[in-house]
Every structure is written in structure tokens, then in C-alpha cells.
C-alpha positions in Angstrom: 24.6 32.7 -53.1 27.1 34.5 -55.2 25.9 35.5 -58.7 28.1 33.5 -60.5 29.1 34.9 -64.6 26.7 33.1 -66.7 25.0 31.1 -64.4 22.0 30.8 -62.8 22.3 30.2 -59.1 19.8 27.4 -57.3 17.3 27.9 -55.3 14.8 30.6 -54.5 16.8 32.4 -51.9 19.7 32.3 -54.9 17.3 34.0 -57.3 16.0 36.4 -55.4 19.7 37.5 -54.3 20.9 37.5 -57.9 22.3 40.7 -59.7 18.8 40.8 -61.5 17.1 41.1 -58.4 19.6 42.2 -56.3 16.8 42.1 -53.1 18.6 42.0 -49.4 19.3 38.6 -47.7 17.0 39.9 -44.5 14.4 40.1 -47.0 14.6 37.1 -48.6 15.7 34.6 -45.9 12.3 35.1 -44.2 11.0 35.3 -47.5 11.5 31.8 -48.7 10.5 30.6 -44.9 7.4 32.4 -45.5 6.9 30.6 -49.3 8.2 27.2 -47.7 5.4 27.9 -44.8 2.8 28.5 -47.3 4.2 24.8 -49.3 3.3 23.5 -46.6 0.0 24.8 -45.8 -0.8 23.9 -49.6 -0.2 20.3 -48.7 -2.3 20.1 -45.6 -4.9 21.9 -48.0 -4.6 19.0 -50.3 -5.0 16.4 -47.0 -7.9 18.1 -45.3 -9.5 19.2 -47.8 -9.2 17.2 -51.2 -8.9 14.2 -49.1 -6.0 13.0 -51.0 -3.6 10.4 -49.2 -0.6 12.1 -47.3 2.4 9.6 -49.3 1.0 10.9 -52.4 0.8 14.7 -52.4 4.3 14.7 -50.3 5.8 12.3 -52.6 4.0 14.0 -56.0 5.9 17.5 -54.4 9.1 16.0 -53.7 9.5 15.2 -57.2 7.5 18.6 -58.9 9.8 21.4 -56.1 13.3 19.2 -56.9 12.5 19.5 -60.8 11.9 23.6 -60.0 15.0 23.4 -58.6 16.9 22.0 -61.4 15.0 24.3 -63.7 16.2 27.5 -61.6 19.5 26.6 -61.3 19.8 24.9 -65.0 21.5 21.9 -64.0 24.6 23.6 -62.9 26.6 23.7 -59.4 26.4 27.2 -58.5 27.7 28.5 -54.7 28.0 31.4 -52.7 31.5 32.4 -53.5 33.1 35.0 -51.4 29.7 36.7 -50.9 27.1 36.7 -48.2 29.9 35.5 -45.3 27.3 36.7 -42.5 24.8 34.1 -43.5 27.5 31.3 -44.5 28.0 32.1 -41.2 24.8 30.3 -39.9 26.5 27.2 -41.8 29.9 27.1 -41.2 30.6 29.0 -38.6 31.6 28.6 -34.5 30.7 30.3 -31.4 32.9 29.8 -28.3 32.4 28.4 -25.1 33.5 27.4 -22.1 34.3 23.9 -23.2 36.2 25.1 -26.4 33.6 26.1 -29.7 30.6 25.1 -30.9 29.2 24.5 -34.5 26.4 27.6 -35.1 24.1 24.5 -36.8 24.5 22.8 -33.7 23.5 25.4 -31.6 20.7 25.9 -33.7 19.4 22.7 -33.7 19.5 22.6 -30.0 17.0 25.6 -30.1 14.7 24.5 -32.4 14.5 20.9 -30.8 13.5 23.0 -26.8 11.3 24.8 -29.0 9.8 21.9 -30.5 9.6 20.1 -28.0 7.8 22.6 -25.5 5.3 23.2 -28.1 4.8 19.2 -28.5 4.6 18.7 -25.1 3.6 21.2 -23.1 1.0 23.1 -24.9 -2.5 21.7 -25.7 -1.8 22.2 -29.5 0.8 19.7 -29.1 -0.8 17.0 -27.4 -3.8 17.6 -29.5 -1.1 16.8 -32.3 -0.4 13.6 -30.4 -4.0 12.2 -29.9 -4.7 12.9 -33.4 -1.5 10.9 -34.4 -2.7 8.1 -32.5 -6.3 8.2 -33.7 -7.8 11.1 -35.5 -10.9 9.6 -35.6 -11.5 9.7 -31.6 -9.5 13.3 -31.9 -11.8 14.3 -34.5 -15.0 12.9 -32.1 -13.5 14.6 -29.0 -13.7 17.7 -30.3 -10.1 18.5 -31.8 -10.3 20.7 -34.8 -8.4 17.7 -36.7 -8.2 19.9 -40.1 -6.9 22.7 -38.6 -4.0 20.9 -36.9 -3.0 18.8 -39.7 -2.2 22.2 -41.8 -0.6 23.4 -38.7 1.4 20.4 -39.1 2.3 20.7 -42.2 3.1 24.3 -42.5 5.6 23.8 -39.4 7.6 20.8 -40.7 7.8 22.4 -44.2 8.6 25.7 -42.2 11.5 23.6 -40.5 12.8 21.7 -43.4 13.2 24.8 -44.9 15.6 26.2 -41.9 17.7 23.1 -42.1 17.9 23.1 -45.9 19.5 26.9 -45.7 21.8 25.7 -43.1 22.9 23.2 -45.4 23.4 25.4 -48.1 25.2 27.6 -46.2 27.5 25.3 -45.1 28.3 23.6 -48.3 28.3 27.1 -50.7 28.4 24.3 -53.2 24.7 23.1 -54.7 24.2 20.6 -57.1 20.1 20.2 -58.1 20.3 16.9 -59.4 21.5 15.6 -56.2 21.6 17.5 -53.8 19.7 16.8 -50.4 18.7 13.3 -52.0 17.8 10.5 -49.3 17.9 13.2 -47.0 14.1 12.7 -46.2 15.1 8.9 -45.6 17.3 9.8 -42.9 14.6 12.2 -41.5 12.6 8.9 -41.2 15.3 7.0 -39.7 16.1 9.4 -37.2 12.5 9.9 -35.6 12.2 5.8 -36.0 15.6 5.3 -34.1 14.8 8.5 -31.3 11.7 6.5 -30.7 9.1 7.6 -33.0 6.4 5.3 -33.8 5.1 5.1 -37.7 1.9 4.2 -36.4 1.7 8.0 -34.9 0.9 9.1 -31.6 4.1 8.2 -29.9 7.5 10.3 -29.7 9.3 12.3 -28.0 12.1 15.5 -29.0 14.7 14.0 -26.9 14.4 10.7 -28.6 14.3 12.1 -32.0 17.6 14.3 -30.9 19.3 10.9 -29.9 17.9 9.0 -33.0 19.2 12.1 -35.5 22.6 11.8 -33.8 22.5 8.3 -34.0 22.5 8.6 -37.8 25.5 10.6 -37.7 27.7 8.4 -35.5 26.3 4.9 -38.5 27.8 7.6 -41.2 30.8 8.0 -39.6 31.0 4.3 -38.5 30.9 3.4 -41.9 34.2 5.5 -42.8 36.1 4.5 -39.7 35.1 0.8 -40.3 36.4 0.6 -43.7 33.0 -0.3 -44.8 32.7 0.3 -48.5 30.4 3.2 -49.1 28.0 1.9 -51.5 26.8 -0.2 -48.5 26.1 2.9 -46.4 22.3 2.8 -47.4 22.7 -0.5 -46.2 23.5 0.2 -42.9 21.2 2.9 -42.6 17.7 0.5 -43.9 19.4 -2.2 -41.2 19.1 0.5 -38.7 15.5 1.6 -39.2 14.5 -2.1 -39.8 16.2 -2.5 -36.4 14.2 0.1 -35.0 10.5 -0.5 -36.4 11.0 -4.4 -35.3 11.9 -2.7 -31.6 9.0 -0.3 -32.2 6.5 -3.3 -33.4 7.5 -5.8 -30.4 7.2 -2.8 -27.8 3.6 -2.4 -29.5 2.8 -5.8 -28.9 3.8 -6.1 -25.7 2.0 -3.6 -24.5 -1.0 -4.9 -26.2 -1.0 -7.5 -24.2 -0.3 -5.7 -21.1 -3.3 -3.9 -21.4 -5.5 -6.9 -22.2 -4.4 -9.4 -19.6 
């Protein structure tokens, strides 16, 4: 972001870009991935190894990193100005094709979700990550190095949340700390519940989560074409993961009993 007169500009990757610092943007993008990788490795140190419960050091960390971030940037909108137009680039920007443009984000989103998702299911890592989503216990008894993979785990979703919130800022070159991003792990939720996901772990699938992400797009923009009011939009959104654990929960079932007749 643009060091702006006065001002102190969000975010790590603003800070370390500031006049003070004045450190290149390919030095500091795979900078902050790095620190957002080693977040996450934290956490899955905390898990494995302190034995705390997952909700609360994830939950305890979304509140201490969002108050960081209103520390840094003092409270204040700050954006990238006229500045740094290569990497708004990767926010904002288009990239043609035959069928007319694309959105960069889109694009990138496509490769992260075929990377994803030959890691998840086609190397032994990944469906390691599977069985010990559906028990860790029997992963752990098979001879899974269950520790090891939750880190892993939790270094590459922090690792990946930290791609998507740079796009974001990129595209926006508007940040507000207080708000910013808020309910945004909500619709993370939804998404993976809608694309198929299950909350009881062990079941899910890249393309579903792809459909289920989009899915949450098309509610947003139903709401505005609808004429819904938008204080209900949270509404629709809960109805819609409700919707989908209750699908998720009677698939369960019926499997269950499936299996046991």
C-alpha cells in the first residue's frame, strides 16, 4: 500500500512497504506468506502439542491478529493509492481469452483449488489428511504421524488465507481494520458446508468446495437483485448452511443405516 501523509498503513505487507522501511514488494509478499505460514504452524503447535481445543486457539487468534491489525494501521482506512499497480494487479486486474477476459483472482483461484485438490486427493499426505478427519484416533493407531499432519494443516490453510486476504486487499486498495474481512471466516464455513464438506471431518471434495464458494456468491448477489433488504443477508447465508448441515446430517444417517442393514 501507498504510504499515505500521516498515516499509518494496515497490515504487515503495508508496514514493511512504508517510507520507513521502504523494503521491495517481492520481498515482502513472500515475506508475510512466510510469517502467515509460521501463524499457522504456531496454532498446530498449540493443538498437538499443548493439547488445547482447535475453536479456542483459532478463535483466541482471530481476535489477538485483528487487534494487531488495528494497532498497525491506528484505526484509520489507509490504501494503496496510485502506487504498487503491478500487484493491484493481482486484485483487480484481467487477462484475456478466448471467450472475452478473465478476473486475475479468478484465475488464481482456479490454480490454487487443482493444486489443492491434487494434493488432497491424489497424494498419500492428502488422504492421510482425510482418515485423520474422519478419525484421528484409528489414523493415529494406523500409523499416521497425526501431529505432524495437523501442523501441516494448519500452516497450509493459514498459508492460503493469507493469499486470498492479499488478493482482497489488492482489489479493494481501501482497508478498514475494524471491519474489514469480518464474517469472512463464516462464509469460508458456508462454502465448504454447501460444496459438500462435512463438519464431522473426513468427507469433501475441491470441486464441491469450488461449487459451494460460488454458491455463496450467486445468495450475495440474489439478495441485491431480489430486493431483499440487506440486514437480512446474514440471514440468508445461516439459512443456507443450516440447509446444508441438515442435507449433510440426513445423508449421514442414511448411510448409517445402509451400512448396518
Amino acid at each position: 500500500p501507498t504510504p499515505v501523509a500521516k498515516s499509518r498503513t494496515p497490515g504487515t505487507t503495508a508496514l514493511l512497504m512504508d517510507k520507513g522501511a521502504g523494503l521491495s514488494p517481492a520481498a515482502v509478499v513472500p515475506g508475510v506468506l512466510l510469517l502467515a505460514t509460521g501463524v499457522g504452524a504456531w496454532h498446530g503447535l498449540l493443538i498437538t502439542k499443548v493439547r488445547m481445543q482447535p475453536f479456542v486457539v483459532t478463535l483466541c487468534g482471530l481476535f489477538f491478529y485483528r487487534g494487531v491489525a488495528r494497532l498497525i494501521a491506528g484505526d484509520t482506512s489507509q490504501g494503496f493509492g496510485t502506487a504498487f499497480t503491478s500487484l493491484r494487479w493481482f486484485g483487480n486486474g484481467f487477462v484475456p481469452s478466448e471467450n472475452g477476459i478473465i478476473a486475475v483472482p479468478f484465475v488464481i483461484y482456479l490454480l490454487l483449488a487443482i493444486v489443492v485438490g491434487v494434493f488432497l486427493h491424489l497424494s498419500a499426505q492428502g488422504r492421510h489428511l482425510f482418515a485423520l478427519g474422519a478419525n484421528i484416533e484409528a489414523a493415529r493407531f494406523s500409523g499416521i504421524p497425526t501431529d505432524r499432519l495437523l501442523v501441516l494443516a494448519y500452516c497450509l490453510c493459514s498459508l492460503l488465507t493469507a493469499v486470498g486476504g492479499l488478493l482482497m486487499a489488492f482489489k479493494v486498495n481501501s482497508l478498514q481494520p475494524t471491519d474489514f474481512g469480518s464474517f469472512y471466516e463464516l462464509y469460508a464455513i458456508a462454502g465448504a458446508v454447501l460444496g459438500g464438506s462435512s463438519l464431522r471431518g473426513g468427507v469433501g471434495n475441491i470441486f464441491g468446495v469450488v461449487l459451494g464458494a460460488s454458491l455463496i456468491v450467486v445468495l450475495q448477489n440474489l439478495v441485491n437483485i431480489l430486493g431483499i433488504p440487506s440486514q437480512l443477508e446474514y440471514v440468508v447465508i445461516g439459512g443456507a448452511i443450516l440447509l446444508g448441515v441438515c442435507v449433510d446430517e440426513l445423508f449421514t444417517q442414511r448411510v448409517g443405516r445402509r451400512t448396518t442393514a
